[in-house]
Structures are given as C-alpha cells and as structure tokens.
C-alpha positions in Angstrom: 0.0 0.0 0.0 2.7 2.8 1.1 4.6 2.0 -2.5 1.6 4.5 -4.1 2.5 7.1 -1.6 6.1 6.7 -2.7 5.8 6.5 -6.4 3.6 9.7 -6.4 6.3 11.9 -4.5 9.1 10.4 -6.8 7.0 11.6 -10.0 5.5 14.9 -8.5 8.1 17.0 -10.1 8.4 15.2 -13.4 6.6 16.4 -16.5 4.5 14.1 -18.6 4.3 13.2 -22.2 1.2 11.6 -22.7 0.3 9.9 -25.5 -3.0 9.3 -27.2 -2.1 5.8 -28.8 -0.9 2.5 -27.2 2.5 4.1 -25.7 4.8 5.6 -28.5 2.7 3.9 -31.0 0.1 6.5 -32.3 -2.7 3.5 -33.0 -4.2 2.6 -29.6 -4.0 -1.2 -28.4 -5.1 -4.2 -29.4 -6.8 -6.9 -27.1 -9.5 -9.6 -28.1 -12.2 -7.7 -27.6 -11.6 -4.2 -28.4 -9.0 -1.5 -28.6 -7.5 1.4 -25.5 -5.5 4.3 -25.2 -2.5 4.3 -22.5 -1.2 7.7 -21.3 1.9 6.8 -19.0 4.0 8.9 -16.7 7.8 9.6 -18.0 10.3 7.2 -17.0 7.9 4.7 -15.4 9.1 1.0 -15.9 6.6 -1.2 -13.2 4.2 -1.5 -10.6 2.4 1.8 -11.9 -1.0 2.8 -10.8 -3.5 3.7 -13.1 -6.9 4.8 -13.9 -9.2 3.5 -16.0 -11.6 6.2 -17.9 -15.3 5.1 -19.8 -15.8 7.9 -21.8 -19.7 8.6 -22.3 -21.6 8.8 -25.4 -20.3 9.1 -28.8 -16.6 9.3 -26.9 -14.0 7.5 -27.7 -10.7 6.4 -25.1 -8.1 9.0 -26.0 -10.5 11.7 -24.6 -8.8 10.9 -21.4 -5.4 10.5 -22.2 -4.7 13.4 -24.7 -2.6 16.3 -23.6 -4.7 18.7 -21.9 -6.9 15.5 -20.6 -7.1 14.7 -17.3 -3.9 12.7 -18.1 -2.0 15.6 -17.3 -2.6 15.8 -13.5 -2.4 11.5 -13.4 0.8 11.6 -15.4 2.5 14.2 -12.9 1.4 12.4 -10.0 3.0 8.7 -11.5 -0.2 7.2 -12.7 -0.6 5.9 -15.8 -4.6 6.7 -17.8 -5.6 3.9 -19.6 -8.8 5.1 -22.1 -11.5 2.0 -23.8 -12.8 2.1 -26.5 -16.4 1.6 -26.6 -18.6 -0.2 -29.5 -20.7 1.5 -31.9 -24.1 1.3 -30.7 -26.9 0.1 -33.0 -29.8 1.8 -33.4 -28.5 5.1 -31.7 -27.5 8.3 -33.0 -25.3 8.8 -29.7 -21.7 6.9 -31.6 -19.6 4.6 -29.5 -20.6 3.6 -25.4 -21.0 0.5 -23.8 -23.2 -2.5 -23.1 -23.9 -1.0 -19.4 -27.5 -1.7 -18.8 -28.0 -5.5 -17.8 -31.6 -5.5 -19.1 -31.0 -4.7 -22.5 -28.9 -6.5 -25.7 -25.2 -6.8 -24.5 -23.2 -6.0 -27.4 -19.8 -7.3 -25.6 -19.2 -8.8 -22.4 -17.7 -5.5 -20.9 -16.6 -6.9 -17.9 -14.7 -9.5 -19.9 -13.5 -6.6 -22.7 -12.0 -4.3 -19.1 -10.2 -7.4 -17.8 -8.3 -7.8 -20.5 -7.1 -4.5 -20.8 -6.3 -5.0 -17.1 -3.7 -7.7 -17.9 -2.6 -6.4 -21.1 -1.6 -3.1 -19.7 0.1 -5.3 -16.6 2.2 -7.2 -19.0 3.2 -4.6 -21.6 3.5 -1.0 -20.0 4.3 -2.7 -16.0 0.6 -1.4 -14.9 -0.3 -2.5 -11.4 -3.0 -4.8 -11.8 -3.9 -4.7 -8.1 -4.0 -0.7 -7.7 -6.7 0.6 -10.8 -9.2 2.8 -10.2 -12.2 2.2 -12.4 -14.1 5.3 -13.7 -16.1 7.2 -16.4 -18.4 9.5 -17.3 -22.2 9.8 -17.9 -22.9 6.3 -19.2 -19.3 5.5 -18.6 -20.1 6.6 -14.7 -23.0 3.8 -15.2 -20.6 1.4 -16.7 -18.4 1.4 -14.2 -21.2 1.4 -11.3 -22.6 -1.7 -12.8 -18.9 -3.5 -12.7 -18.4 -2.3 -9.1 -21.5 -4.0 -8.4 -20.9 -7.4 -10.5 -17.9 -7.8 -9.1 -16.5 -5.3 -6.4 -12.9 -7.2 -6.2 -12.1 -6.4 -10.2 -10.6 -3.4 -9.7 -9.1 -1.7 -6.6 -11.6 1.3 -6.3 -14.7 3.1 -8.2 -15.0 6.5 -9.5 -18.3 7.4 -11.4 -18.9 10.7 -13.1 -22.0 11.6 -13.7 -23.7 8.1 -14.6 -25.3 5.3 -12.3 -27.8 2.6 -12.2 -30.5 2.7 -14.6 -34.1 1.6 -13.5 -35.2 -1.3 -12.8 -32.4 -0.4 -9.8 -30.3 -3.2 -8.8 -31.5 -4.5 -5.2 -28.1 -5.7 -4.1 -25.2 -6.0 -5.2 -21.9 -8.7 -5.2 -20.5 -7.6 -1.9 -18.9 -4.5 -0.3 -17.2 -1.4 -2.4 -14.7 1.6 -2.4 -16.4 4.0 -3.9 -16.6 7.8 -4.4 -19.3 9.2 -7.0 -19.8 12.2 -7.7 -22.2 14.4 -9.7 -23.7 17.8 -10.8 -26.0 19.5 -8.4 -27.3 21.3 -11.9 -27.1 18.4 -13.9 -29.9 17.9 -16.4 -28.6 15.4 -18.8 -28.8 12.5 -16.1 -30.3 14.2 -13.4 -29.6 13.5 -9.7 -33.3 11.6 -10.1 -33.3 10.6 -13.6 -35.7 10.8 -16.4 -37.3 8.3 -18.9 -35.6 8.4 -22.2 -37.1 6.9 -25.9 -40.5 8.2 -25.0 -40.1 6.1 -21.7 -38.7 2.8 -23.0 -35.7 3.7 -20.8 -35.5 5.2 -17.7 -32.3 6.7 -15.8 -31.2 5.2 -12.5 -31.9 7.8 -8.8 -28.6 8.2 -7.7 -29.6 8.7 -4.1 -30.8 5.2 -4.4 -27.8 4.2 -5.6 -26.2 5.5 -2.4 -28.7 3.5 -0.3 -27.1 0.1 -1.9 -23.6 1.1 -1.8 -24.5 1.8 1.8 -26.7 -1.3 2.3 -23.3 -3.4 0.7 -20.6 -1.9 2.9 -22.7 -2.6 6.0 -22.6 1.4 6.8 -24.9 2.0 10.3 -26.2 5.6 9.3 -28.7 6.6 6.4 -26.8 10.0 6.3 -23.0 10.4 6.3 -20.9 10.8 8.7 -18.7 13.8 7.5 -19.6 16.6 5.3 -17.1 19.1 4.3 -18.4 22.2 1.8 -15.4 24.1 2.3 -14.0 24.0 -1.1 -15.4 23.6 -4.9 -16.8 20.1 -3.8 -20.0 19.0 -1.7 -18.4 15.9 0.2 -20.3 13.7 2.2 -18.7 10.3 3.7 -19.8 7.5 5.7 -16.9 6.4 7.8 -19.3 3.8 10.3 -19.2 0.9 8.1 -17.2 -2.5 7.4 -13.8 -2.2 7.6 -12.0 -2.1 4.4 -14.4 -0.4 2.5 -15.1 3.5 1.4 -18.1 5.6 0.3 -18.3 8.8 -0.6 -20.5 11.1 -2.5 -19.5 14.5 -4.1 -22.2 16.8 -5.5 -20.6 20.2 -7.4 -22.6 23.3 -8.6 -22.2 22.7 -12.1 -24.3 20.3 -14.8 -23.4 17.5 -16.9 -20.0 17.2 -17.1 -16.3 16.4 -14.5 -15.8 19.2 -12.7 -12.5 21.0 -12.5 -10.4 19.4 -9.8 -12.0 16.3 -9.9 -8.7 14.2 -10.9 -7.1 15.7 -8.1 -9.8 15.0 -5.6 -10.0 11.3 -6.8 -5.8 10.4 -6.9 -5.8 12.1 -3.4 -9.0 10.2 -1.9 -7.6 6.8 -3.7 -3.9 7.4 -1.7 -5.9 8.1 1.7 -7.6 4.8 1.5 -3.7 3.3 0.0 -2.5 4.4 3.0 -4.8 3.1 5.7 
C-alpha cells in the first residue's frame, strides 16, 4: 500500500508526455475484444498505478489520455490513464458507449472486454493490476457502477462521473465497495433523479438510491454520512461507520453534466488516503 505514496512523490516534479495511442505507437491497443489508449508517466518502468476512464456517449478512449486531458494531472502524479474504446451502438445516434445496462442487448461482455485491458496493460506497460481505479463518465459513470456491483474485487476502487444505475435499480449488489461518486448538483442530462428516455422505453437510475445500496453493501450503520465538508469547490459527504476495508463517498458540485474541474485531483488524493490506511 505505502509504495503509491512513494511513487507519487518520486513523480511529483516530473513532466508528462502523454500519449493518445498504445505508448509511442500512435494507433491505440489491441486486445480480443476491443482497442485502449495508455497515457503513461515519464520514466515509469513497473508496478504503476493507473486509472481506468469510460468515456460517455459518442466518446471514444483518448478523450482521457490526450494532452490537456485529465492525463495531465495522473501523469504528474506517477499514474498511468488507460482510455477503452467503446462499440458503436446500433440503433442510436449517440456513436460509441457501452453494453452497461443489464436489461437490455449486451453487445460485448464488458466486464470481460476491461479485464483484458487490465492484464494487457500489466504485461506490456508494468501497470499495477492490483492498484486501478475504475471510472467514467455519464454512461461511462453507469458502466463502471454496474462493474463495481458485478464484481466489487475487479478493480481496486470506483469512481463514477455523472452516470449510475439505470431503472429497474439493482437491489443488491456482489459484496462491499470503495467508492466515491460524484455528480452535478445542476445536472440535467442524467439528473440527480433521472428521467425516462425513448419516450419512456428507458428510464435513468436515482442516484440517491444508488447511495442506499452502496451503503446497504458496505454494512454502513447511518442513512446519512458521517462527514460533510463544503469548504472547497466540492460538496463531500462520507460515511466512515461501516465494514472495515471499505469506502463511500458522494460529491455533488454546482455545475451540470459534465467532470468538474479538480475532480482528478480529488479522486488520486482520496484513492492514496484509502492506500495508505
């Protein structure tokens, strides 16, 4: 756990050069199921952390790992941003996303598809398997919520943007979680409550409920949180009083639809607390 800590201070200082392809090759990588994008920190040779990015709709995985991207702030701070590639979608005008809502046709066994990028980045850029946070936005935020919930232990944390469950909610999920959401307080895109889409064929997930199963799955004692901080750009609320080894937290900002400013910051520094414990 305390090797994150170190690897970030050794690669505080050091610029980053990240790429939009699979390394120094421009064209992004190849696994059996799809393709990614791998922004990696100069110099780095193994056991480097990483975060995994679902871009939302019509997207495609080098949104997160161009320069200028939230690669950027990762890269400085020694972890490596590993971008998907989603399918194109049929029957939608909305471009490339994922297979994220268990109800409907599954295009590609996503879960399956992430894994493999897992252990290809492991074996060909010295990724840390064991320390990559799973996130995305909008339907990439649901994406990832539905892995958390299939299988909490496939990744080392969770970090939605924007995007949960879909209705029918789960009930439960596969066991306990670390976890931090957030989400626009303005947002009207995928509102806080959802909305039906396709004149009601589909209807968006309540996040709050969400909240109640993540709490209901890490055995937290309190409906409310336990800490609430508003002091800076971010609405924080955490429940501390639950199973050991978990984490929950929920961060609602001002804005709409989209990952706030900071955000990247917020997440790498709330994913080392939790390294640390």
């Amino acid at each position: 756990m305390k090797k994150i800590a170190k690897f970030t201070a050794a690669f505080a200082i050091i610029g980053s050069t990240a790429q939009a392809g699979c390394g120094n090759d421009p064209e992004p990588c190849e696994v059996e199921l799809g393709s990614y994008h791998i922004a990696l920190p100069d110099n780095a040779s193994s056991d480097i952390p990483a975060i995994m990015f679902l871009h939302g709709a019509g997207g495609t995985g080098n949104g997160s790992t161009r320069p200028g991207s939230m690669a950027d702030t990762a890269n400085a701070r020694g972890y490596a941003v590993i971008g998907p590639n989603g399918l194109q979608r049929e029957n939608t005008r909305f471009g490339p996303g994922w297979s994220f809502h268990p109800a409907r046709p599954q295009q590609r066994d996503e879960m399956a598809f992430f894994q493999q990028i897992a252990d290809d980045a492991a074996a060909r850029f010295g990724i840390d398997r064991d320390q990559i946070i799973l996130g995305g936005f909008s339907i990439g935020g649901s994406m990832a919520s539905y892995i958390a919930c299939q299988d909490p232990t496939a990744f080392a944390a969770y970090a939605p943007v924007g995007g949960s469950f879909w209705r029918p909610h789960p009930t439960e999920c596969n066991g306990p979680v670390r976890l931090l959401h957030t989400h626009g307080w303005k947002d009207k895109t995928v509102p806080l409550e959802g909305r039906p889409l396709g004149n009601g064929t589909i209807l968006q997930g309540d996040v709050w409920y969400a909240m109640g199963v993540w709490r209901g799955e890490n055995g937290c004692d309190g409906l409310r949180g336990d800490t609430f901080d508003t002091s800076g750009d971010f609405w924080v609320r955490t429940w501390e009083e639950c199973d050991a080894g978990t984490a929950l937290e929920f961060i609602l900002h001002p804005g709409g639809h989209g990952i706030p400013r900071g955000w990247s910051t917020h997440t790498l520094d709330w994913f080392e607390a939790l390294s640390a414990e």
